[in-house]
C-alpha positions as CSV (number, residue, x, y, z in Angstrom):
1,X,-16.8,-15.6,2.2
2,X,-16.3,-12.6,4.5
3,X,-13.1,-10.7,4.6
4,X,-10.9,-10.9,7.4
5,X,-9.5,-7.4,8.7
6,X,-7.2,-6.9,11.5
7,X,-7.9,-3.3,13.5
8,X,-4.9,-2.8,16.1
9,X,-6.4,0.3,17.8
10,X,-5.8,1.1,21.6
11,X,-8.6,3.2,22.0
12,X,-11.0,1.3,23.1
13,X,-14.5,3.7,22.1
14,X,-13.0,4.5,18.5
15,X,-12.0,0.6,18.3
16,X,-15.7,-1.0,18.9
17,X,-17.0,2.1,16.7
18,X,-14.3,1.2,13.6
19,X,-15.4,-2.9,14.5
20,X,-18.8,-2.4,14.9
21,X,-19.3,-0.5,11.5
22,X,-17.1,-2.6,9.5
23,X,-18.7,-6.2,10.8
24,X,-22.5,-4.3,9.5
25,X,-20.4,-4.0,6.3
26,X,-19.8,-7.9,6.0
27,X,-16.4,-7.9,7.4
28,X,-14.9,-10.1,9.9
29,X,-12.7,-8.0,12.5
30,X,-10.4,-9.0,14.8
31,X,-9.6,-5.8,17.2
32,X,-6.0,-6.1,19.1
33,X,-5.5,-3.7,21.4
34,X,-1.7,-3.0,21.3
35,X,1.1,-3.8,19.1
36,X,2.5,-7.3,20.6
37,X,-1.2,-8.3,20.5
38,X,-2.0,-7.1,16.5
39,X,1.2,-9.5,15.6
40,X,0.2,-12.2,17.2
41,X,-2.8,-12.2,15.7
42,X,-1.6,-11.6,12.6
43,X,0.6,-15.0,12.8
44,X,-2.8,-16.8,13.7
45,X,-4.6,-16.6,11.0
46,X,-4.8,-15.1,7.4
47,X,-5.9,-11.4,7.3
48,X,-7.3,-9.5,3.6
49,X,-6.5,-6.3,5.4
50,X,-4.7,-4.6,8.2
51,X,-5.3,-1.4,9.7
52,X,-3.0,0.1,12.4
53,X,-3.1,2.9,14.6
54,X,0.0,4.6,15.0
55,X,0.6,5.3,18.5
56,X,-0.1,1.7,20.2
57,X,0.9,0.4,23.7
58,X,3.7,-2.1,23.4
59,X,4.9,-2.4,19.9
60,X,4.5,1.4,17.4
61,X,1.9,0.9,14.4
62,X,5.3,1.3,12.6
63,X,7.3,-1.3,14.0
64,X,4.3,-3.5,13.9
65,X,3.8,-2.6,9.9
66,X,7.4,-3.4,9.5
67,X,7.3,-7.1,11.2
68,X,3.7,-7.8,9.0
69,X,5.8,-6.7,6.1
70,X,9.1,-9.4,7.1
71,X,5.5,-11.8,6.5
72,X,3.6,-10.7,4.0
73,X,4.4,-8.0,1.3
74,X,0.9,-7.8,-0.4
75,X,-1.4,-7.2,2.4
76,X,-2.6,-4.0,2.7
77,X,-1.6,-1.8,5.3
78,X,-4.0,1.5,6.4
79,X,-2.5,3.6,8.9
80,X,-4.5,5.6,11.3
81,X,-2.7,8.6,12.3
82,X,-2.8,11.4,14.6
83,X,-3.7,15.1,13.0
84,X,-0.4,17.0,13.3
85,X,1.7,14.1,12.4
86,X,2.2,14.7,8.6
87,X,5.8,13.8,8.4
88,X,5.2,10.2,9.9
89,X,2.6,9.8,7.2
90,X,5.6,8.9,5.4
91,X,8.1,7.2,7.5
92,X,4.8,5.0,7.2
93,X,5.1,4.5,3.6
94,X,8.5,4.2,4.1
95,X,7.9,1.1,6.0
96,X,5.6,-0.7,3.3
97,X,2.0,1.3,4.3
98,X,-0.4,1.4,1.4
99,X,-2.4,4.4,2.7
100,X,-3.5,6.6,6.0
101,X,-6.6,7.9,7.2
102,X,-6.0,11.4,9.6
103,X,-8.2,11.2,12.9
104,X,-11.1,12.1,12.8
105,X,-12.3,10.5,9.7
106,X,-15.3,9.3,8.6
107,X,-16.4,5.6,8.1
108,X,-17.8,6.0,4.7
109,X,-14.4,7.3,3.9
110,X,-12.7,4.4,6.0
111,X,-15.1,2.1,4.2
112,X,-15.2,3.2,0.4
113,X,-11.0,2.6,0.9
114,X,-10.9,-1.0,2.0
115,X,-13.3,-1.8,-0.6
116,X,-10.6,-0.2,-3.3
117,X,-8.1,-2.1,-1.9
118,X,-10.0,-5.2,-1.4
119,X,-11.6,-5.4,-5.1
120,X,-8.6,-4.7,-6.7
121,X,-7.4,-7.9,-4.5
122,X,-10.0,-9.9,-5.6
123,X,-10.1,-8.9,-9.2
124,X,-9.0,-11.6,-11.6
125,X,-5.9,-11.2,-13.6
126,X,-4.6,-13.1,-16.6
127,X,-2.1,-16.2,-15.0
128,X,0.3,-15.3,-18.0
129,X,0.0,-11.8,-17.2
130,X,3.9,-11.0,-16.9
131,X,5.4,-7.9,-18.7
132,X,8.8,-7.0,-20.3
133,X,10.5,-3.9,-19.1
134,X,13.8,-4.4,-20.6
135,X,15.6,-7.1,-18.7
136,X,13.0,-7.2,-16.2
137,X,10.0,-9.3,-15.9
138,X,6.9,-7.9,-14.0
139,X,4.4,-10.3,-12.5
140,X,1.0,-8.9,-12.2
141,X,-0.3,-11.6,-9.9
142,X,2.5,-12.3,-7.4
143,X,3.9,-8.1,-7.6
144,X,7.3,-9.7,-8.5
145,X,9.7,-7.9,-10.4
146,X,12.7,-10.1,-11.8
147,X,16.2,-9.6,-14.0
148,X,18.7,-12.4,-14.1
149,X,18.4,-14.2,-10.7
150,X,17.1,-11.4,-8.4
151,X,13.9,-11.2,-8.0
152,X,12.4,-8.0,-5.4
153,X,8.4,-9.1,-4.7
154,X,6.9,-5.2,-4.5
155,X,4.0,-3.8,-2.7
156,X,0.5,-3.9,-3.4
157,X,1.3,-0.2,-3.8
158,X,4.5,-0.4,-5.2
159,X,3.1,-3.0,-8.0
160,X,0.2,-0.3,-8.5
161,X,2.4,2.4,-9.3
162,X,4.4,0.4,-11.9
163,X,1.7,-1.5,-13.6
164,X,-0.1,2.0,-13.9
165,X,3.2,3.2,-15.5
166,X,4.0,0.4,-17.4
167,X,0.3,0.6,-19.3
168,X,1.5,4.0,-20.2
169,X,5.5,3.5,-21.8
170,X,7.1,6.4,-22.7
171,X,4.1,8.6,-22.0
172,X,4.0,11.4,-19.5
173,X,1.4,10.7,-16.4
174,X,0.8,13.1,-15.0
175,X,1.2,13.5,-10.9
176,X,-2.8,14.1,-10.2
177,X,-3.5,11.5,-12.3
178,X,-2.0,8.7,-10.9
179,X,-3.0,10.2,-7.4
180,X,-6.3,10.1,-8.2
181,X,-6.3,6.9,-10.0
182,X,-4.7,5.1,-7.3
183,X,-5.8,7.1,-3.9
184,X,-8.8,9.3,-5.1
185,X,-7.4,12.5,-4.4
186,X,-4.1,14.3,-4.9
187,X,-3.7,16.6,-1.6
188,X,-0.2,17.4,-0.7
189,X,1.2,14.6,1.7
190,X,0.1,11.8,-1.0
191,X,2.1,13.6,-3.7
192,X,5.1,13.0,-0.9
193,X,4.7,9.2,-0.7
194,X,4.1,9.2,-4.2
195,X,7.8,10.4,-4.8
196,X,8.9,8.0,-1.6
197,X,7.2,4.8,-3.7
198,X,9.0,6.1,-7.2
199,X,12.2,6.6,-5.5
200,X,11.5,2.9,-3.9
201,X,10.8,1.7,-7.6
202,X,13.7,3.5,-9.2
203,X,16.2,1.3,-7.0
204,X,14.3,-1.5,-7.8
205,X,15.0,-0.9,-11.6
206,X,18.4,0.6,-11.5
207,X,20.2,-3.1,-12.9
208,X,19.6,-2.1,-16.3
209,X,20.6,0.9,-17.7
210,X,17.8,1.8,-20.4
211,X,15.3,1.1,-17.9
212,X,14.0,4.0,-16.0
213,X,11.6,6.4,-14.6
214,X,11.8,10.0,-15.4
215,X,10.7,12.7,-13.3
216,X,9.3,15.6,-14.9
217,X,9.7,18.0,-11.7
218,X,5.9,19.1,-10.7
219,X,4.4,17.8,-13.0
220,X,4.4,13.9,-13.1
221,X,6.8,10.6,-14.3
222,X,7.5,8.9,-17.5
223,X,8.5,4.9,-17.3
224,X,11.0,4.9,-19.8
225,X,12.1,1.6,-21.6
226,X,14.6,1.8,-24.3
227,X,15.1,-0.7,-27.0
């Protein structure tokens, strides 16, 4: 069964380029060219994968991540961004992104990252695969993480980050490592929305108090569970 991608990209030459190489990939692309038109397409049909220009016609890449985040909180969102616009790199991981490609970028690149994203999707998981942290539960499968009767459903990203944590209790991971591990390389402005996802996950954990992840300042994060 082929993949379904949505491409919300106003420029109309890069947009049957990105389509074009993607559908002699395998993958089923529906191009929208502006924002009002990528979320109503979104709300017609089931999408594997979303990737989202920032500066659309209509409705912002940002605003229009935000909305498919209100539906969906697992499907994974690539941002395509402007050279020169670092810092929105991560209002856009702010917003519930999962990672961003800087124009101009090359299609293997563009290509060899959906796949990540899409086989760790379609990778098969235990169905009793839920984990203790403390009072916490943490669903692999649905990214839910639970105490009491609260119950916050994370990320694909977010879910990531903590299960890669959560492998490694009380042990130091180091910042490259987990870059690499999770988005292949460690340059600069994915060490920022690293930090912006652990702040995210440290709220997320702050109802109970031996629960926690350490920062170890420039060098990398310790999940912390006390007994």
């Amino acid at each position: 069964m082929k993949r379904n991608i949505l491409l919300v990209e106003d420029d109309e030459s890069l947009g049957f380029v990105i389509k074009d190489n993607l559908e002699n990939k395998g993958y089923a692309v529906q191009l929208s060219k502006d924002g009002e038109a990528g979320l109503n397409d979104f709300d017609s049909r089931t999408f594997d994968l979303c990737i989202l220009d920032v500066m659309l016609p209509k409705m912002d890449g940002f605003t229009l991540a935000g909305k498919i985040r209100q539906r969906s909180k697992v499907t994974p969102i690539i941002f395509l961004t402007a050279k020169g616009m670092q810092e929105d790199k991560l209002e856009g991981f702010k917003l519930g992104g999962d990672d961003y490609m800087t124009k101009p970028f090359s299609m293997e690149e563009l290509t060899y990252r959906i796949e990540v994203f899409l086989r760790r999707m379609g990778s098969a998981t235990d169905e009793s695969a839920v984990r203790s942290l403390g009072s916490y539960s943490f669903d692999l499968n649905s990214f839910a993480l639970s105490i009491g009767d609260q119950t916050q459903k994370l990320t694909r990203r977010e879910a990531e980050i903590l299960q890669f944590l959560s492998d490694r209790i009380d042990t130091l991971v180091k910042r490259e490592e987990l870059l690499i591990a999770l988005w292949g390389d460690d340059d600069y402005f994915k060490g920022r929305s690293l930090d912006v996802f652990i702040s995210k996950l440290r709220k997320y954990l702050k109802f109970d108090e031996n629960v926690d992840i350490e920062n170890y300042h420039g060098v990398g994060f310790k999940l912390v569970v006390k007994s």
